[in-house]
C-alpha positions in Angstrom: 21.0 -1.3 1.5 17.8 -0.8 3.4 15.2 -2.9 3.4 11.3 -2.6 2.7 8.5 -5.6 3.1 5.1 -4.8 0.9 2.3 -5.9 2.3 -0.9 -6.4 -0.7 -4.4 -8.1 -0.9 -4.7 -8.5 -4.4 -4.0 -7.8 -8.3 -0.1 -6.1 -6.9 -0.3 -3.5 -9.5 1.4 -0.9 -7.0 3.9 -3.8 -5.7 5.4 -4.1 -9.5 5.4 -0.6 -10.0 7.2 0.0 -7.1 9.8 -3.3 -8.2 10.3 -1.9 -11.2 11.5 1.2 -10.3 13.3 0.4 -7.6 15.3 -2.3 -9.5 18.7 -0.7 -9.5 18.4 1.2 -6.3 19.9 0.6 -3.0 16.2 0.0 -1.9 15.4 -3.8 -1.8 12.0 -5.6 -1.7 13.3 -7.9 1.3 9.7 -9.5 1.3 6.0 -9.5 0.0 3.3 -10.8 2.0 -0.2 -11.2 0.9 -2.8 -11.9 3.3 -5.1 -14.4 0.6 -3.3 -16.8 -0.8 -4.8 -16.3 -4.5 -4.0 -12.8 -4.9 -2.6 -12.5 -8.0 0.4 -10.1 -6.6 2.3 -13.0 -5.8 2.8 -14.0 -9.4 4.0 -10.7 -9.9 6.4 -10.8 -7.0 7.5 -14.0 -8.1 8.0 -12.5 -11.8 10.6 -10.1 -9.9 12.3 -12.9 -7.7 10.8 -11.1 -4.4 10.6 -13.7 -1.5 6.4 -13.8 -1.3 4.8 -15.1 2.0 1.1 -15.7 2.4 -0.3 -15.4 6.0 -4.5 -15.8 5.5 -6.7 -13.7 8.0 -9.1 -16.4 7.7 -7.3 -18.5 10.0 -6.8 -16.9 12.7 -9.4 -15.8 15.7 -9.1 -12.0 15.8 -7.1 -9.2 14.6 -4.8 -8.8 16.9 -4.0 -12.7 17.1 -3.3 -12.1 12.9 -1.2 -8.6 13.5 0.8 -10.5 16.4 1.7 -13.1 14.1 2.6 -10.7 11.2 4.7 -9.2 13.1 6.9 -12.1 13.8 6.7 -13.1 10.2 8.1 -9.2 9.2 10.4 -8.8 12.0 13.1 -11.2 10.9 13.6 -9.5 7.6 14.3 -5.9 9.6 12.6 -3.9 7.4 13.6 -0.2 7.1 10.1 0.6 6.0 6.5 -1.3 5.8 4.8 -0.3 2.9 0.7 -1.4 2.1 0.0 -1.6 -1.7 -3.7 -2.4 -1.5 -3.6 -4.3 2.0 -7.4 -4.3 3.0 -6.8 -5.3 6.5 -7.1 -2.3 9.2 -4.3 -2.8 11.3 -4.3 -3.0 14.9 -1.8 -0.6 17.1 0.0 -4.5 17.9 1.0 -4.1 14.3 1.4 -0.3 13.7 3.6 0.2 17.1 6.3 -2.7 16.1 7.6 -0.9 13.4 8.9 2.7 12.8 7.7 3.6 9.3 4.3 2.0 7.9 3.0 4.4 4.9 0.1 3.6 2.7 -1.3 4.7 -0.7 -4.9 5.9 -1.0 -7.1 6.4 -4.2 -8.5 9.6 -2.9 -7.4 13.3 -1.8 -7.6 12.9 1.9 -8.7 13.7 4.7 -12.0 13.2 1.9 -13.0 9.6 1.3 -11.6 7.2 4.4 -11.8 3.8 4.0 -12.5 1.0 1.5 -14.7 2.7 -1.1 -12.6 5.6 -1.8 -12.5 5.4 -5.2 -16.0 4.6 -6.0 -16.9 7.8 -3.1 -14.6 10.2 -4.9 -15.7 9.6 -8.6 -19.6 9.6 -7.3 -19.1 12.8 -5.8 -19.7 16.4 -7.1 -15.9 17.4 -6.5 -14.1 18.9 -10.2 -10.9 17.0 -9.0 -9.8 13.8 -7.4 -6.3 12.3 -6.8 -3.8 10.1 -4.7 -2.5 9.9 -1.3 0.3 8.6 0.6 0.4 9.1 4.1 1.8 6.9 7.3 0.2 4.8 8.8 -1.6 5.4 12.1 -4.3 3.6 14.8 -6.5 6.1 13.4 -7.8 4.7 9.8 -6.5 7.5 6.7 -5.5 9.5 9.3 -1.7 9.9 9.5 0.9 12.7 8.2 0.6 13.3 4.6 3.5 12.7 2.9 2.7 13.3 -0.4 -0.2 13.8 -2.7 -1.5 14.8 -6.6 -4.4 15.6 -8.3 -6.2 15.5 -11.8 -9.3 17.4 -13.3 -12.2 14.8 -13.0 -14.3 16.3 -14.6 -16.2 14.5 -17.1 -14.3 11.2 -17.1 -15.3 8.0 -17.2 -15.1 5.2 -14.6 -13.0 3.4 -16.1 -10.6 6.7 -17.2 -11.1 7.6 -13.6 -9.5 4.3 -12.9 -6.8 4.3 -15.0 -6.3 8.0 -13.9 -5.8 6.9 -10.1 -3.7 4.3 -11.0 -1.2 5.9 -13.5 -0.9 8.1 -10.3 -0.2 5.7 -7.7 2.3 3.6 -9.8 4.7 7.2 -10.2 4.0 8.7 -6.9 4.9 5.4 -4.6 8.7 4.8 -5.6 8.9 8.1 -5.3 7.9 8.7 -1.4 9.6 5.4 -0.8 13.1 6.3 -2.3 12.7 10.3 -0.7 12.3 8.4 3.0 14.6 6.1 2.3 17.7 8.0 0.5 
């Protein structure tokens, strides 16, 4: 059995894709852990029976006093892989140098569109296609080794197709990358 821990900030769409499919898999959710304590990805964790943890950024000094103590929170559940679902949180090398696999989605076809406002950067641009991105994770923001990636025609869509474009995406591709690392 190996072990993964899911780090999210928010609605957890990715995290219950990602516990669906890997339901009857020799993959298990070992732990989520949200750093705001109202995100509503730990009712969906909870809906799964996934052990949910809650460390707030807010209360701590600096980043690399919160990624210190994320670490020891993770560590005990020796997970085989960390995977961010929507963690907005740039991690410091404290955090990305404890543990040998970190990979993270991103709603954009990188290296285009770094950071936070992917989304909004890709569907405001004058590019005929737009897509998903998994990569691991790296001191250097959307910067590590692809690992995997897909594209649509954007063309003419709406926000809110856009949207549900990108996320259709994400929920297939994730398990996927995660079960090819891990089997």
């Amino acid at each position: 059995m190996k072990n993964i821990v899911i780090l999210f900030s928010g609605n957890g769409t990715n995290l219950e894709a990602i516990a669906k499919e890997l339901k009857n898999s020799n993959i298990k959710i070992a732990a989520t852990v949200s750093n705001k304590a109202d995100a509503y990805g730990l009712v969906r964790a909870k809906k799964y029976g996934i052990k949910t943890e809650v460390l707030e950024h807010s209360n701590f000094n600096s980043r690399k006093e919160y990624d210190k103590a994320l670490v020891d929170l993770i560590k005990p559940y020796s997970p085989d892989l960390i995977v961010l679902a929507g963690f907005m949180r740039i991690l410091t090398p404290i955090f990305i140098n404890a543990f040998d696999l970190i990979i993270n989605i991103h709603p954009s076809l990188l290296p285009l569109f770094k950071g936070a406002n992917a989304i909004e950067q890709s569907f405001n641009s004058d590019m005929k296609v737009a897509g998903v991105t998994v990569h691991k994770v790296t001191p250097q923001l959307d910067s590590g080794e692809i690992l995997a990636q897909e594209c649509f025609n954007s063309n003419g869509l709406s926000w809110e197709e856009f949207n549900a474009k990108i996320k259709e995406i994400e929920h297939r591709i994730y398990p996927k990358v995660i079960k090819e690392l891990l089997n």
